[in-house]
VEXPA-322996 format. One record per residue: residue in one letter; chain; x, y, z of N, C-alpha, C in turn. Coordinates in steps of 0.2 Angstrom, whole numbers, plus 5000, padded with zeros to 4 digits. Layout:
% VEXPA-322996
<"A", "A", <X, Y, Z>, <X, Y, Z>, <X, Y, Z>>
...
//
This chain:
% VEXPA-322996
<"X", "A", <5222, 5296, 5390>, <5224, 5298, 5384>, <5217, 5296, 5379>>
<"X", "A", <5216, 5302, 5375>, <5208, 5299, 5370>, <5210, 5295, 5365>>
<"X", "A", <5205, 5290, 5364>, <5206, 5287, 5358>, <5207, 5291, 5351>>
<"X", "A", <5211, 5289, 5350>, <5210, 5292, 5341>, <5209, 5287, 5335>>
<"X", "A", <5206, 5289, 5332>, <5204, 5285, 5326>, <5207, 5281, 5320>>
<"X", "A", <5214, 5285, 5321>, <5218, 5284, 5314>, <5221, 5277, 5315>>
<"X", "A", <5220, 5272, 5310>, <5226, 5266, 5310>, <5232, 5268, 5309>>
<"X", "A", <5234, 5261, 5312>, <5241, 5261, 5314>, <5242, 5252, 5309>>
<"X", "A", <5245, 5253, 5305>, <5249, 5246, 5300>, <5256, 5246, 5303>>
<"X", "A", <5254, 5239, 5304>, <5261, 5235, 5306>, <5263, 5230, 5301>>
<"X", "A", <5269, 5233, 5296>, <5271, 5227, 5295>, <5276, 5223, 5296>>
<"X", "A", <5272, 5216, 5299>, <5277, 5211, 5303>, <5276, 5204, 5303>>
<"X", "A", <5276, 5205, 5294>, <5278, 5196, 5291>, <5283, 5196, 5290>>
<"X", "A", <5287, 5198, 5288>, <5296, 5196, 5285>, <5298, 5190, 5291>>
<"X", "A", <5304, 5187, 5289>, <5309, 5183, 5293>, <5311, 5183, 5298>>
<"X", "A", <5315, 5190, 5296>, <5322, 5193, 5302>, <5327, 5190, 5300>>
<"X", "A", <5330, 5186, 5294>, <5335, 5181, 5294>, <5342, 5182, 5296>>
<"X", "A", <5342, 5190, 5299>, <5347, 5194, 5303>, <5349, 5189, 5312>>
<"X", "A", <5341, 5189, 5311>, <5340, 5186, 5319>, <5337, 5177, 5318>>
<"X", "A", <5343, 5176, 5314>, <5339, 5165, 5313>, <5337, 5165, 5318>>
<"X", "A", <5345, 5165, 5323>, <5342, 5160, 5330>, <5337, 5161, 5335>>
<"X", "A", <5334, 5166, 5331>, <5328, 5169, 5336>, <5323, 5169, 5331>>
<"X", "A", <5322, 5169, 5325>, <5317, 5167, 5321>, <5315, 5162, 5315>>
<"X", "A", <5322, 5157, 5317>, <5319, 5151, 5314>, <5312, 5149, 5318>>
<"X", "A", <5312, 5146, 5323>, <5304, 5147, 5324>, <5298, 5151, 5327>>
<"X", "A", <5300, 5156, 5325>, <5295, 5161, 5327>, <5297, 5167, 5323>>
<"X", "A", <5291, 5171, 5321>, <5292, 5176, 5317>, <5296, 5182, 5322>>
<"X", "A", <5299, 5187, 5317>, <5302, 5191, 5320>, <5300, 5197, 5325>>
<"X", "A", <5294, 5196, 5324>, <5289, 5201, 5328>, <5288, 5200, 5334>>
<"X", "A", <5287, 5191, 5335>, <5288, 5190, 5343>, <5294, 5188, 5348>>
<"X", "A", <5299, 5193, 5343>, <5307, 5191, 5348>, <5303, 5197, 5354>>
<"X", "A", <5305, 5191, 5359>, <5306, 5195, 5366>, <5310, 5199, 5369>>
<"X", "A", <5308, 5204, 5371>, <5312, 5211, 5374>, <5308, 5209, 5383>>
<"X", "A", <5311, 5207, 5389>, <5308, 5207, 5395>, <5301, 5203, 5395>>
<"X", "A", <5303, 5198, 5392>, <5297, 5193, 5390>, <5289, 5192, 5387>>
<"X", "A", <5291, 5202, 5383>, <5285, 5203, 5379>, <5287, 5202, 5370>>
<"X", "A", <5283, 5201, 5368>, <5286, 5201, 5360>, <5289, 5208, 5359>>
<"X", "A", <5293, 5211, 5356>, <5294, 5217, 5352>, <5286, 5222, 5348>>
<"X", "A", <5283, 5216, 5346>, <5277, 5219, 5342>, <5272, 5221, 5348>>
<"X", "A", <5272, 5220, 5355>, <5269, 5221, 5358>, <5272, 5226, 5363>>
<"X", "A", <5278, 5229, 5362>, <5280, 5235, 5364>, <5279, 5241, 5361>>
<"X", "A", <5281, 5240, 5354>, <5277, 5246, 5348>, <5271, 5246, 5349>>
<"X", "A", <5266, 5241, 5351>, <5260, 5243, 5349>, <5258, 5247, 5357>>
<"X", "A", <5261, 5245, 5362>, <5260, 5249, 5368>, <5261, 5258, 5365>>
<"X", "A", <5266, 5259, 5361>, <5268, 5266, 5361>, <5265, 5268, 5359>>
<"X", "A", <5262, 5266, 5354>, <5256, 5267, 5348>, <5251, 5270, 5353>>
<"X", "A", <5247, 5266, 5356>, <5242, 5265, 5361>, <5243, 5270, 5369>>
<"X", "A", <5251, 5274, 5369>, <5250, 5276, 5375>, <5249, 5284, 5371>>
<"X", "A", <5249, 5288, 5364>, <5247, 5292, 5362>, <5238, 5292, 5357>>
<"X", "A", <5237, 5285, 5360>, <5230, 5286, 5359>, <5227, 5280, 5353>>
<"X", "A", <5233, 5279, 5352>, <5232, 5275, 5344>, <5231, 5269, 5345>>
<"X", "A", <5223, 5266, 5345>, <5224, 5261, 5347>, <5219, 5255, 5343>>
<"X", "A", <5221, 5256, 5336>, <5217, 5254, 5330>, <5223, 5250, 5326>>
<"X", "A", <5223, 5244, 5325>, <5230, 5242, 5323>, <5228, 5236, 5316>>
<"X", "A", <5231, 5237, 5311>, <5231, 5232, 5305>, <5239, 5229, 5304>>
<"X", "A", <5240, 5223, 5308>, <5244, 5217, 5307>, <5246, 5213, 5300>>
<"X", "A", <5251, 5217, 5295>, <5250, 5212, 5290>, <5255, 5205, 5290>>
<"X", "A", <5250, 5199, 5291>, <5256, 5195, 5292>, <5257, 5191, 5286>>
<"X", "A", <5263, 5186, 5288>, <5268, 5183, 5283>, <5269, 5177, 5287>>
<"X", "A", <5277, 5177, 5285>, <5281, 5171, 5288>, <5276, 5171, 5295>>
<"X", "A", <5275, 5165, 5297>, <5273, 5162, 5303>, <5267, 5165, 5306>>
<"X", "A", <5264, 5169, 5301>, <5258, 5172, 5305>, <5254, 5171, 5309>>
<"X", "A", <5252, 5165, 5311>, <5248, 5161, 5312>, <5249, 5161, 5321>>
<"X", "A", <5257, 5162, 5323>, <5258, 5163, 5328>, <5257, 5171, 5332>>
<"X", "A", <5256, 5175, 5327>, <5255, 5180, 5330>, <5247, 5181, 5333>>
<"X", "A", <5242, 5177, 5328>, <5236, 5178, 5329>, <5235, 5174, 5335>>
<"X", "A", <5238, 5169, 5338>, <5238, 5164, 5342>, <5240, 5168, 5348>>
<"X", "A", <5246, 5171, 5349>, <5247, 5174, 5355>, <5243, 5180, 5356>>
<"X", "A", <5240, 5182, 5353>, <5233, 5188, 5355>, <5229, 5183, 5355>>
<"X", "A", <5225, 5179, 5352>, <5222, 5177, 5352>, <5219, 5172, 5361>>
<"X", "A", <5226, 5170, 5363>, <5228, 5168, 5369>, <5230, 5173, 5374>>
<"X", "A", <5229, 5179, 5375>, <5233, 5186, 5378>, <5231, 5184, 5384>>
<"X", "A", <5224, 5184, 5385>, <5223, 5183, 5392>, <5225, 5177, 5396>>
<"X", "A", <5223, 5172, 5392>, <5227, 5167, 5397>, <5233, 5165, 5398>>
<"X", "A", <5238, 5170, 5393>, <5245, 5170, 5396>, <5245, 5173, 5403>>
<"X", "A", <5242, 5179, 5402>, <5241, 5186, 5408>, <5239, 5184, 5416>>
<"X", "A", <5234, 5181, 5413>, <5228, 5181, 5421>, <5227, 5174, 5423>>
<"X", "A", <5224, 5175, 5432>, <5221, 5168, 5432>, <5214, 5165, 5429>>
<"X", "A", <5214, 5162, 5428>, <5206, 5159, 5425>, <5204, 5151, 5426>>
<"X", "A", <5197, 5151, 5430>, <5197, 5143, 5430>, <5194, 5141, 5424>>
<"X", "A", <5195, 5135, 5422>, <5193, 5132, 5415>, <5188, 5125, 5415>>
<"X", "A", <5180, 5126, 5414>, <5178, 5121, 5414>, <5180, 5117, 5406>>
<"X", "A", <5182, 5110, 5410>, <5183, 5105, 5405>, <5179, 5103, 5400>>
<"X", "A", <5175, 5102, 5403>, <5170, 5101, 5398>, <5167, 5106, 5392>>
<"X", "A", <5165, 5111, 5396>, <5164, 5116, 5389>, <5168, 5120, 5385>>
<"X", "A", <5172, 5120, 5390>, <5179, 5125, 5385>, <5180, 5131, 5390>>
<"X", "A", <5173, 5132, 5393>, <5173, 5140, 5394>, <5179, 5141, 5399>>
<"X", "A", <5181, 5150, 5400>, <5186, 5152, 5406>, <5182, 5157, 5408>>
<"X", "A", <5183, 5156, 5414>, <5181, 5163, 5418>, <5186, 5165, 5421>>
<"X", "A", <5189, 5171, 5419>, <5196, 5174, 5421>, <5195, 5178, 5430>>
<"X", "A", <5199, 5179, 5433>, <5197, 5180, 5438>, <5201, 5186, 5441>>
<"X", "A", <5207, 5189, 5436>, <5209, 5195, 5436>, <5211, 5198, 5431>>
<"X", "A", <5207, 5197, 5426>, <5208, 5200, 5418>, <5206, 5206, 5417>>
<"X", "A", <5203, 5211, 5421>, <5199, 5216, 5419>, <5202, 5223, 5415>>
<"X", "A", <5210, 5222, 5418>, <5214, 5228, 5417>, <5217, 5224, 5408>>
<"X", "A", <5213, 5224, 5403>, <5219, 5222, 5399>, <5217, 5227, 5392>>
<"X", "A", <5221, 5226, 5387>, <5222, 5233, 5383>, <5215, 5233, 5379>>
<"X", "A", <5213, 5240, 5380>, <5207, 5241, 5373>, <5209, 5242, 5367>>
<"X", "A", <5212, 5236, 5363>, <5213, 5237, 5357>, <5210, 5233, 5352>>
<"X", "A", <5209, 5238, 5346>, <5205, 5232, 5338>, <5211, 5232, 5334>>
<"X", "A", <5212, 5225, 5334>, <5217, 5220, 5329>, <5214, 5218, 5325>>
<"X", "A", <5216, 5222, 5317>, <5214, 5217, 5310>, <5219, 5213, 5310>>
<"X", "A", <5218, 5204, 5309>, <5224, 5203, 5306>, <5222, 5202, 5301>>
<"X", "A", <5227, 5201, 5294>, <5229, 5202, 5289>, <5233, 5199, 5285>>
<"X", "A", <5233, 5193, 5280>, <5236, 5189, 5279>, <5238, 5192, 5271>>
<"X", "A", <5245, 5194, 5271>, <5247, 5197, 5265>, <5253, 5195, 5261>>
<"X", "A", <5253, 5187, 5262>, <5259, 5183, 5257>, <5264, 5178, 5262>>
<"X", "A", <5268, 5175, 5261>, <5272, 5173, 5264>, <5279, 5177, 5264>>
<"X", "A", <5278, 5179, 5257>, <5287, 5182, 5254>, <5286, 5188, 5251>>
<"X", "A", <5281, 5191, 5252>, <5278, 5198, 5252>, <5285, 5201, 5252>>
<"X", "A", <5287, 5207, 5250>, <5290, 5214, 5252>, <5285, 5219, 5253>>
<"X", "A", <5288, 5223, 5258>, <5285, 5228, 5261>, <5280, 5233, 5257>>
<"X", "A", <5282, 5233, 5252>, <5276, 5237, 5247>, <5268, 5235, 5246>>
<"X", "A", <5271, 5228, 5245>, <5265, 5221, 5242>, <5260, 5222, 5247>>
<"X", "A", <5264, 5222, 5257>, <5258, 5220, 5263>, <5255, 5225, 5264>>
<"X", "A", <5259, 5233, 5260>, <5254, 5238, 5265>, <5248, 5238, 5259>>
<"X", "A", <5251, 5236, 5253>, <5244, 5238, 5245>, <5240, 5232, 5248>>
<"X", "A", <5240, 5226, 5250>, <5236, 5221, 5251>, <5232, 5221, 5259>>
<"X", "A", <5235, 5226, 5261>, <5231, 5228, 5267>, <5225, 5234, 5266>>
<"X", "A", <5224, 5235, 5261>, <5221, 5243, 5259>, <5216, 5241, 5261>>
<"X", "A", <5212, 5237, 5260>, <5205, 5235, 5259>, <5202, 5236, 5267>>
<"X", "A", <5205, 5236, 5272>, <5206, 5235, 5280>, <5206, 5242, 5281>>
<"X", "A", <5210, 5246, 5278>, <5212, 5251, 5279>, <5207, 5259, 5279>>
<"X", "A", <5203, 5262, 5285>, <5198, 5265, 5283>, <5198, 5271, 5286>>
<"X", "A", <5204, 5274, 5286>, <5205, 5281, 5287>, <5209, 5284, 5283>>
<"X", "A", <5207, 5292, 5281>, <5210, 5295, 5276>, <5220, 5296, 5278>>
<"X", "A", <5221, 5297, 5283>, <5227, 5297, 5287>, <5228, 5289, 5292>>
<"X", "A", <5235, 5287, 5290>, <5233, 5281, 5294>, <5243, 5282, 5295>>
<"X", "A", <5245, 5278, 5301>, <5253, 5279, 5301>, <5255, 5271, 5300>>
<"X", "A", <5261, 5269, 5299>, <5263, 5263, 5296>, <5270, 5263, 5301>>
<"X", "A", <5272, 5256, 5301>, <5277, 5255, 5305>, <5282, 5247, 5302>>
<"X", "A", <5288, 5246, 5305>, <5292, 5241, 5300>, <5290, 5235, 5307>>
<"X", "A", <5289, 5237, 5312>, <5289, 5233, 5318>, <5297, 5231, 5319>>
<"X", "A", <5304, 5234, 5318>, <5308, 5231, 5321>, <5313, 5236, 5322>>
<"X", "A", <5310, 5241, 5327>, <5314, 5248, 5330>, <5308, 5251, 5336>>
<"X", "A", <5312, 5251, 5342>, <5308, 5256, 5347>, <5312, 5263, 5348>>
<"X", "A", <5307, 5266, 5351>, <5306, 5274, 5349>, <5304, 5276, 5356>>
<"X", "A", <5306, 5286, 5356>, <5302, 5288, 5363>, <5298, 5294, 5359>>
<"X", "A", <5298, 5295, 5352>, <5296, 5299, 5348>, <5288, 5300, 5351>>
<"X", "A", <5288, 5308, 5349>, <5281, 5310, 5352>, <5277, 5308, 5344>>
<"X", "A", <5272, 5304, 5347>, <5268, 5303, 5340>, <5263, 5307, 5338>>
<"X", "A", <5262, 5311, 5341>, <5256, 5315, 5340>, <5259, 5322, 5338>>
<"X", "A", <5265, 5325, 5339>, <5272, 5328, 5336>, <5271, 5326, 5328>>
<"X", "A", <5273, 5320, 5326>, <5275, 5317, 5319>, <5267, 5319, 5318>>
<"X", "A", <5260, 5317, 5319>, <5256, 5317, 5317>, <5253, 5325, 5312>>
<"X", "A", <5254, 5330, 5318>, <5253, 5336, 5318>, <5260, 5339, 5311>>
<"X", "A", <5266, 5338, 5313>, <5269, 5339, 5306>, <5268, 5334, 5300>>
<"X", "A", <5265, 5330, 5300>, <5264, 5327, 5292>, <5256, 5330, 5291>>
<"X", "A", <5252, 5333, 5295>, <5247, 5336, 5291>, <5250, 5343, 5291>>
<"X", "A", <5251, 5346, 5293>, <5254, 5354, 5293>, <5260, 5354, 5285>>
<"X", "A", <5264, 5348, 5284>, <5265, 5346, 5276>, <5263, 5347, 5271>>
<"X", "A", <5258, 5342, 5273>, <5252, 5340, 5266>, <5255, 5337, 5261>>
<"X", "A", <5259, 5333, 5263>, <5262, 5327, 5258>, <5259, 5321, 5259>>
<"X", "A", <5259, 5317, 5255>, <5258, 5311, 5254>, <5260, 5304, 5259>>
<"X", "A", <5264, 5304, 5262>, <5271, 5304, 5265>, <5275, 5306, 5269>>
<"X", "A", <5276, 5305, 5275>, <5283, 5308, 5281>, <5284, 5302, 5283>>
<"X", "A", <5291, 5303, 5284>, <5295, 5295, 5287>, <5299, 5300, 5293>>
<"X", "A", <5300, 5296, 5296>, <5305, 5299, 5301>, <5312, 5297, 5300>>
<"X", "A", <5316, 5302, 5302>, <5324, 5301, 5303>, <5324, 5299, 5307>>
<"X", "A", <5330, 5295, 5311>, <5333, 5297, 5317>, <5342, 5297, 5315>>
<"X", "A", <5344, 5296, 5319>, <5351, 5297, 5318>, <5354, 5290, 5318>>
<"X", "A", <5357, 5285, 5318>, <5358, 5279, 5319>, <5366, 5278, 5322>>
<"X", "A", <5365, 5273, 5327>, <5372, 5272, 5329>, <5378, 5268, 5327>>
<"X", "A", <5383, 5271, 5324>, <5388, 5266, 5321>, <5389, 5261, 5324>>
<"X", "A", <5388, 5255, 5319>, <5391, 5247, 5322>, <5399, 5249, 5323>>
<"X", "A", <5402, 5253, 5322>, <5409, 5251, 5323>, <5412, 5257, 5326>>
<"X", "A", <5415, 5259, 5329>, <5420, 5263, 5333>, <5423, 5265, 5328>>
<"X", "A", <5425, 5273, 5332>, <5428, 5277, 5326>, <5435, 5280, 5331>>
<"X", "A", <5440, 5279, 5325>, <5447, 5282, 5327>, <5451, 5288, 5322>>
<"X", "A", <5452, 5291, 5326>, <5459, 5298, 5322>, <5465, 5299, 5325>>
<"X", "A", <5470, 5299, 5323>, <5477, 5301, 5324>, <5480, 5307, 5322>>
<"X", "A", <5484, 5312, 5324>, <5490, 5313, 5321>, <5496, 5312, 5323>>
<"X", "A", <5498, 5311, 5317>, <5503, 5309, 5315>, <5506, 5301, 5318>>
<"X", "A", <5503, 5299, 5317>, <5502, 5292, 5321>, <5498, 5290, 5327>>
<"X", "A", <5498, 5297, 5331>, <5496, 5293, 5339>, <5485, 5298, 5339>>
<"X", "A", <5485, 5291, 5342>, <5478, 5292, 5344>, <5476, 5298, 5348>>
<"X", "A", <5474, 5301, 5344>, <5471, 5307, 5347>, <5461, 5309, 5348>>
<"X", "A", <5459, 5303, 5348>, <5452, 5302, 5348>, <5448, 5296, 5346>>
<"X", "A", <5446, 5294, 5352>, <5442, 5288, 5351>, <5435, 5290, 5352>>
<"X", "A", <5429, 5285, 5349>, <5423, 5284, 5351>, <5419, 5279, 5348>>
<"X", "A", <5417, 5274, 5353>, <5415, 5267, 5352>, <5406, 5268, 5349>>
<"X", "A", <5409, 5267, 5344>, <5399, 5268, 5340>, <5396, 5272, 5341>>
<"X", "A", <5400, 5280, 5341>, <5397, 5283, 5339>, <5389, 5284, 5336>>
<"X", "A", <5386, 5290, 5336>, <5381, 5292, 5332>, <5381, 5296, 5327>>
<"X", "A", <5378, 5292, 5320>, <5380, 5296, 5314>, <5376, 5301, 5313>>
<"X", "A", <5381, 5305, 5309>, <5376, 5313, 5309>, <5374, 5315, 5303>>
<"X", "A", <5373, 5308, 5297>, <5365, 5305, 5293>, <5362, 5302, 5298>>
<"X", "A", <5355, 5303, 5294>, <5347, 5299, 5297>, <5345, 5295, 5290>>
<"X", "A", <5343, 5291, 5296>, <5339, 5287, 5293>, <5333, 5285, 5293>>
<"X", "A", <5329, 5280, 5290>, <5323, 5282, 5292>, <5320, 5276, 5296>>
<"X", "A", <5318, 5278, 5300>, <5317, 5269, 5307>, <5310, 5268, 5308>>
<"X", "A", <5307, 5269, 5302>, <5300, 5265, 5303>, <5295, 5269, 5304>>
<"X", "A", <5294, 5273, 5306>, <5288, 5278, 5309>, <5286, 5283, 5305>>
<"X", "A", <5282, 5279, 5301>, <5278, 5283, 5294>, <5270, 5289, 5297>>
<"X", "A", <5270, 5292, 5293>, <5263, 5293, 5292>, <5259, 5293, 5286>>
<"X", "A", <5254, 5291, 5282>, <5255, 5291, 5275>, <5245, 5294, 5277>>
<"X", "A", <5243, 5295, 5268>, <5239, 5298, 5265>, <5235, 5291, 5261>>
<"X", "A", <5229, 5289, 5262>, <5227, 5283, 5256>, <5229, 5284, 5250>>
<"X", "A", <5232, 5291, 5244>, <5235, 5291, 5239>, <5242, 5288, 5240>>
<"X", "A", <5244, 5286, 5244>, <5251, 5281, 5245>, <5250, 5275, 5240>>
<"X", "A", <5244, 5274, 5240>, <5241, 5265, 5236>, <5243, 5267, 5228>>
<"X", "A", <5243, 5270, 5229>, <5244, 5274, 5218>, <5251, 5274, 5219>>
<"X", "A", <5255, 5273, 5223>, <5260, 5271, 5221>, <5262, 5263, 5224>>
<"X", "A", <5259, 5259, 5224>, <5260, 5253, 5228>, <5255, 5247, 5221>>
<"X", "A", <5261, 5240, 5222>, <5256, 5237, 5218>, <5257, 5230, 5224>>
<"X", "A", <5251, 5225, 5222>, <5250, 5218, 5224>, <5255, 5215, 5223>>
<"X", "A", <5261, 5215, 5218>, <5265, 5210, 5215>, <5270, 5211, 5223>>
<"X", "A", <5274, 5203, 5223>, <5277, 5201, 5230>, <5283, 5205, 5229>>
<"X", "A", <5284, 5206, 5223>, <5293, 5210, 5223>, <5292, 5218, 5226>>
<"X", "A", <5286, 5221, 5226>, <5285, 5230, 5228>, <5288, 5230, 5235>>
<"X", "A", <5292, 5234, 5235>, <5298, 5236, 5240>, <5296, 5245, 5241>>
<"X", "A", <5291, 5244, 5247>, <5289, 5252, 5247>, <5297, 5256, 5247>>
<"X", "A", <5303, 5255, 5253>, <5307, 5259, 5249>, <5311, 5259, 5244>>
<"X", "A", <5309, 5257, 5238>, <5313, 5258, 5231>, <5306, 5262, 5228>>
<"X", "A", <5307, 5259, 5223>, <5299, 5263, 5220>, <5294, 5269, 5223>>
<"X", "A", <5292, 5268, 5225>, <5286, 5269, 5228>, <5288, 5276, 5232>>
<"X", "A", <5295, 5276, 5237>, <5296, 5282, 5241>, <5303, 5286, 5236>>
<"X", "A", <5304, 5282, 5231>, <5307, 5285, 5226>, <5302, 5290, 5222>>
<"X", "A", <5299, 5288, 5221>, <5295, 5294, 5215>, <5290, 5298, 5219>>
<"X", "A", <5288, 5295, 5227>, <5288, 5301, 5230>, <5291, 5307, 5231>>
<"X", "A", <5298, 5307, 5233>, <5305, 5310, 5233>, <5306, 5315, 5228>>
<"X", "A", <5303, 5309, 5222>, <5306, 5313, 5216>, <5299, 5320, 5215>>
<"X", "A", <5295, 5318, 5219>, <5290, 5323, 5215>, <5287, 5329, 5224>>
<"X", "A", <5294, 5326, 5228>, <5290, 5333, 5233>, <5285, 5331, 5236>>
<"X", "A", <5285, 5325, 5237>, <5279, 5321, 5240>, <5280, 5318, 5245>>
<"X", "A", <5285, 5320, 5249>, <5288, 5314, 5256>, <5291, 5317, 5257>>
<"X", "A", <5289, 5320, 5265>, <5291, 5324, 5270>, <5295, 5320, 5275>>
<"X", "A", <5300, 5323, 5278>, <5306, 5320, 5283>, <5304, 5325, 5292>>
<"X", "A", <5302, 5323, 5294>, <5304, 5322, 5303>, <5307, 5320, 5306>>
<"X", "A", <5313, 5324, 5309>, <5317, 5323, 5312>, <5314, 5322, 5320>>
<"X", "A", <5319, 5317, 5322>, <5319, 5314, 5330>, <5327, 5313, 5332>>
<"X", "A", <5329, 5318, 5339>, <5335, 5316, 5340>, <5335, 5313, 5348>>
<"X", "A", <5329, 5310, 5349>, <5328, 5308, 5352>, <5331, 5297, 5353>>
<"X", "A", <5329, 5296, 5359>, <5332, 5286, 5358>, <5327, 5285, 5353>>
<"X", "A", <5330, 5282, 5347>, <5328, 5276, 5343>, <5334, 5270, 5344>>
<"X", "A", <5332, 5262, 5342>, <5334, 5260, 5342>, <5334, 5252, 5338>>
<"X", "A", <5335, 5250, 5333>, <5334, 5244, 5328>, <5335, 5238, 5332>>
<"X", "A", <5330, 5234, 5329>, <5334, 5226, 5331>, <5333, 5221, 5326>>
<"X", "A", <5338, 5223, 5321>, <5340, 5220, 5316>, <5344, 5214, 5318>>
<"X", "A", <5349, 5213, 5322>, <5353, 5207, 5323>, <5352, 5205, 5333>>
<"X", "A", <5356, 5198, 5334>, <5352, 5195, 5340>, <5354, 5200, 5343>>
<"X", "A", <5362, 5202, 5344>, <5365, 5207, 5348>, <5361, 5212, 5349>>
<"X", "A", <5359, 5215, 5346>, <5355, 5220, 5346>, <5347, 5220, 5351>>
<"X", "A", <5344, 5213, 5348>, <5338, 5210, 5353>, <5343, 5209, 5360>>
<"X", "A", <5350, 5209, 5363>, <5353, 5206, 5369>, <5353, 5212, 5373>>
<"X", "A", <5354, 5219, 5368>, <5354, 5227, 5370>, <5348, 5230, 5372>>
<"X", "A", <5342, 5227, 5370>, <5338, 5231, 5371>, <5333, 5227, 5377>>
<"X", "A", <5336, 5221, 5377>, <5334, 5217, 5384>, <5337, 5219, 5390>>
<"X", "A", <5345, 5219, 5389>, <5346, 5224, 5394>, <5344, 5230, 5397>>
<"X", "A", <5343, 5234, 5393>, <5340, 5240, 5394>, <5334, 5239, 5399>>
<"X", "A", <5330, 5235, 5397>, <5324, 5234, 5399>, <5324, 5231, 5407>>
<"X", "A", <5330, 5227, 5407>, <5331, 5224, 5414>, <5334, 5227, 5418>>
<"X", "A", <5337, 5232, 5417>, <5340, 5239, 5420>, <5337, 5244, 5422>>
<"X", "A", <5329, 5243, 5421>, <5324, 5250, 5420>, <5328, 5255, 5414>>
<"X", "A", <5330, 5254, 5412>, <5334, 5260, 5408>, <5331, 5259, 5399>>
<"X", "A", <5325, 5260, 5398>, <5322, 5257, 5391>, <5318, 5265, 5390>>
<"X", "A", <5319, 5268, 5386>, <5320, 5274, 5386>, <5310, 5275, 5382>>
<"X", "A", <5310, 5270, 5377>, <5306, 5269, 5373>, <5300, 5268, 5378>>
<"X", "A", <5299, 5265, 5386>, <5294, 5264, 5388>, <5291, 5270, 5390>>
<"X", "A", <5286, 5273, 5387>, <5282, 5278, 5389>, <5278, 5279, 5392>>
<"X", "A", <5274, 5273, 5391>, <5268, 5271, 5395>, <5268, 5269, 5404>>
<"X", "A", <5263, 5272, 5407>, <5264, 5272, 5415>, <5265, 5263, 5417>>
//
């Protein structure tokens, strides 16, 4: 796949406070899916359409994120380590990702508005895509690309459809005559997989309360400026653990829909 040029913004400071017992001490970007962080599964999909230019805005715990890249190889590969000078010589590292990582430090209690306006400065293509880091996808990225420029809005977020946390039942007249456990709703919503225009920032401020979806893609909306792409393909959130327990399975089952990459 060729490289393409356009960043890719991850915002992946928040808490997760859905997922304490997995993010009291670790941010929620390094919950584990098959013993990779989640943040390092998006940024595979990213990466297997080309996109392999990435702006990290961190938060809560960020420090840990820079540290697990920062340390990639030596999780990965063997390496021997002289003591004395620090150096490693890796001994089968060669195979490992061609990626440029800005990190980005944009607040601790930031909202999502505040980390993508305090990342702009990083930020040095006229089209760049944005992501929440906490939903994987099989969505063609280069599909979503192609329709938010063929738009010419400001703005494209993607629907998908979402699955009901609760099962659905009908009766008549008493007796069950249809079940279906979590179904699929047939509203969309938007699960993270932006592509935005650098006029996005005229609607974004530094202050930690800017909540990109209140404001910001409200008066996009209002003005015709925020395009919708639709995907009915697997998406899938990991807002609570259960969900992190779902998408593990998946993975250990070969059955992870989202893995695109060879």
């Amino acid at each position: 796949m060729i490289a393409k040029n356009e960043q890719v913004v991850i915002l992946c400071g928040g808490e997760g406070t859905r997922l304490r017992s997995e993010t009291e001490f670790k941010p929620k970007a390094l919950v584990e899916i098959g013993g990779r962080p989640i943040l390092w599964h998006l940024m595979r999909i990213y990466a297997h359409h080309g996109y392999r230019r990435f702006v990290l805005c961190l938060g809560y715990k960020g420090e840990m994120i820079k540290d697990y890249f920062l340390n990639y190889r030596s999780h990965d590969f063997d390496f021997v380590l002289n003591m004395k000078t620090g150096e490693r010589k890796f001994l089968n590292g060669d195979n490992v990702e061609d990626w440029e990582i800005t990190f980005a430090e944009t607040g601790a209690i930031s909202q999502t508005g505040a980390r993508l306006s305090r990342a702009k400065k990083y930020i040095d293509t006229d089209t760049f895509l944005c992501n929440y880091c906490d939903g994987l996808s099989d969505i063609d990225l280069d599909e979503l690309v192609r329709f938010h420029h063929d738009k010419g809005k400001t703005a494209t977020l993607t629907g998908f459809h979402p699955r009901s946390r609760f099962g659905v039942v009908r009766a008549a007249d008493g007796i069950v005559d249809y079940w279906q456990e979590k179904p699929l709703m047939t509203d969309q919503t938007s699960g993270g997989f932006f592509v935005m225009n650098r006029n996005i920032f005229d609607h974004l401020t530094d202050d930690v309360s800017c909540v990109l979806e209140t404001d910001p893609l409200e008066q996009l909306a209002a003005t015709a400026e925020l395009a919708l792409f639709s995907h009915d393909g697997f998406w899938y959130s990991m807002d609570t653990y259960k969900e992190a327990l779902a998408l593990n399975r998946m993975w250990d089952e070969g059955a992870a829909p989202w893995k695109v990459w060879a």
